[in-house]
N, C-alpha and C positions, 0 to 999 in steps of 0.2 A: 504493500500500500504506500500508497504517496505520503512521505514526512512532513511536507510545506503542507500548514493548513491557509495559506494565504484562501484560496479560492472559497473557504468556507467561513459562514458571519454567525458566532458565535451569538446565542441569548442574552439578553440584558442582565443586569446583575439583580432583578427579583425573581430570574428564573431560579426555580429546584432544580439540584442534580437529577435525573434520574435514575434510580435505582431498583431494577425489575429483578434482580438474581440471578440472571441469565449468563451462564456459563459463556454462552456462544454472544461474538457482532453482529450485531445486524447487520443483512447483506445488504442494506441502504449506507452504510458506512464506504467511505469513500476515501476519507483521511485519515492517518494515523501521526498521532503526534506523541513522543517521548519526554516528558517533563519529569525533572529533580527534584524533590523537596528536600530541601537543603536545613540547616543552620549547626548550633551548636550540641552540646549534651544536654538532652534532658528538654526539648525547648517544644515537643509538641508534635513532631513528625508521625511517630508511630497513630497517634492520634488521629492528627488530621486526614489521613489517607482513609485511617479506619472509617472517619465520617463522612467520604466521600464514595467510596469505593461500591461499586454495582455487585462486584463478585466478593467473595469470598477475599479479605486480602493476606495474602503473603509475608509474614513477619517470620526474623529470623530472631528472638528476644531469646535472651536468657536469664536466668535466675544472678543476681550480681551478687560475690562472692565476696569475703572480709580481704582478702588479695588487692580489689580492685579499689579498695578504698584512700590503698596508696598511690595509684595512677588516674582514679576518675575524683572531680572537684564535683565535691556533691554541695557545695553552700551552695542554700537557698531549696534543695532537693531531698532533704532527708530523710525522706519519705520512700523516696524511690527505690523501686527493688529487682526490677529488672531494664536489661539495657540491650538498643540491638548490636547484633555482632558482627551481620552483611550487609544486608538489604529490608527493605521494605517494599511491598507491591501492589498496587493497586490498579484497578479498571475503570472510567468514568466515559461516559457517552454523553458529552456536552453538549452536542447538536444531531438531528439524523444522520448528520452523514461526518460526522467529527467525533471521532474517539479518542481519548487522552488515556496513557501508560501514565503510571506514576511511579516512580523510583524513590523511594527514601533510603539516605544515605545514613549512615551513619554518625554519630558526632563528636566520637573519642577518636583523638589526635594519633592514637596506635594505628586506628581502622583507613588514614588517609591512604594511604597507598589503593582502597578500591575505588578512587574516586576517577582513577584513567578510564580505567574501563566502563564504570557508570556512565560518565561524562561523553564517552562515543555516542554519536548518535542522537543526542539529546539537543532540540530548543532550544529549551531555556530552564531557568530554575525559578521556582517560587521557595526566599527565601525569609526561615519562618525566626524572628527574632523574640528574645524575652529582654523589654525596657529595664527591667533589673538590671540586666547581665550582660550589658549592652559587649563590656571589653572581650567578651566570649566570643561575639560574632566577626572581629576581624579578620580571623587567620580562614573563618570560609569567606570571605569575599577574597578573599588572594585567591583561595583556589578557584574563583567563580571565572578571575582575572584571567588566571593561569590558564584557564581551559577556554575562554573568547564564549561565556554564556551569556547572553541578555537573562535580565532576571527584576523580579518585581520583591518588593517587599512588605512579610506581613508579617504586624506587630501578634502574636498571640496574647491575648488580653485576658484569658480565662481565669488566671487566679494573680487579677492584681487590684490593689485598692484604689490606685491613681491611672489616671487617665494622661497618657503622652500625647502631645500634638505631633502633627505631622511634620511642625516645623523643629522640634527636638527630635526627633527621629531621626529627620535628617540632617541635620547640623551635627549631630552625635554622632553619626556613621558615613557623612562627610560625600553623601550621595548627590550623582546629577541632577542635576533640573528634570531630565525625564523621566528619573525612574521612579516607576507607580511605588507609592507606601500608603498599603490600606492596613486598618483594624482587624481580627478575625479572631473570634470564637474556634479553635481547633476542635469542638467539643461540637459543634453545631454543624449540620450540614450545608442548609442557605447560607451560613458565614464562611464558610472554610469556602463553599461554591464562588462567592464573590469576592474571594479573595484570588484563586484561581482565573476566574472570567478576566479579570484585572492583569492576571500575565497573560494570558491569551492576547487580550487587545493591543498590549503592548507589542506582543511578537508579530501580528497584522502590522499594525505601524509602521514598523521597524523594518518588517518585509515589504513594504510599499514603495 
């Protein structure tokens, strides 16, 4: 299937994912496109795909062991007890004829080395930030650099008490004039969808 979804126009952003269970594409499907959900540890990825995803999605998580507590920075996370180890994967059928892969990568700095291989083939990235932990998210925007991804950014907001502007978001992460920074519930499907639709339109653009 063809990778450029240029040719197809994407739902407004009050459209629903939809999500029927259906193992198989619709043979209305016409475009395939490979997106990354990127960011740091702990910041929402395994999630978000989960609330997006039509099929069944693909988690490689493990039970995190007293080992890792000397290599993974869990401030702010203590809670957390498992972490992925490859990938994440997911399905979404964003228009009839527009199918989106999602890849979640992982976000412990051991695991970078699988980001050549993810990063083949792939769009672009939706990358997913936590306004706490903001100095976290640096070293993936290098590798976002490092790989020539376009990529939109979404604050996950689900367990915060303060609300960040978009102009602190991006003054903090030192981002272009173009690139999309929306809000997104990971935990919600309409948000995590419009946080998505928001790199889609971006990569229309961009491919224009």
């Amino acid at each position: 299937m063809d990778s450029n979804p240029s040719s197809a126009e994407p739902p407004g952003p009050a459209t629903a994912p939809r999500q029927d269970g259906s193992i198989y594409v619709s043979s209305a499907v016409t475009t395939a496109a490979k997106i990354l959900v990127v960011g740091h540890f702990a910041v929402g990825k395994t999630t978000f795909i989960g609330s997006l995803s039509e099929i069944t999605p693909l988690r490689t998580e493990e039970k995190m062991t007293q080992a890792s507590v000397y290599v993974d920075d869990l401030r702010g996370v203590t809670d957390k007890t498992t972490t992925t180890v490859a990938l994440d994967f997911g399905r979404l059928t964003l228009h009839d004829d527009l199918v989106l892969y999602l890849f979640g990568t992982p976000g412990q700095q051991r695991f970078m080395q699988l980001w050549e291989d993810m990063a083949r083939g792939a769009l672009g990235a939706l990358l997913l930030v936590d306004p706490a932990r903001l100095e976290e998210t640096f070293p993936v925007i290098d590798l976002i650099d490092e790989y020539g991804l376009e990529y939109a950014v979404a604050v996950n907001t689900f367990d915060q008490d303060r609300h960040y502007e978009e102009t602190e978001i991006r003054e903090a992460l030192d981002l272009l004039p173009d690139t999309p920074v929306v809000h997104c519930d990971a935990r919600d499907p309409k948000s995590s969808g419009r946080a998505l639709i928001a790199l889609v339109r971006h990569l229309l653009d961009r491919a224009a």
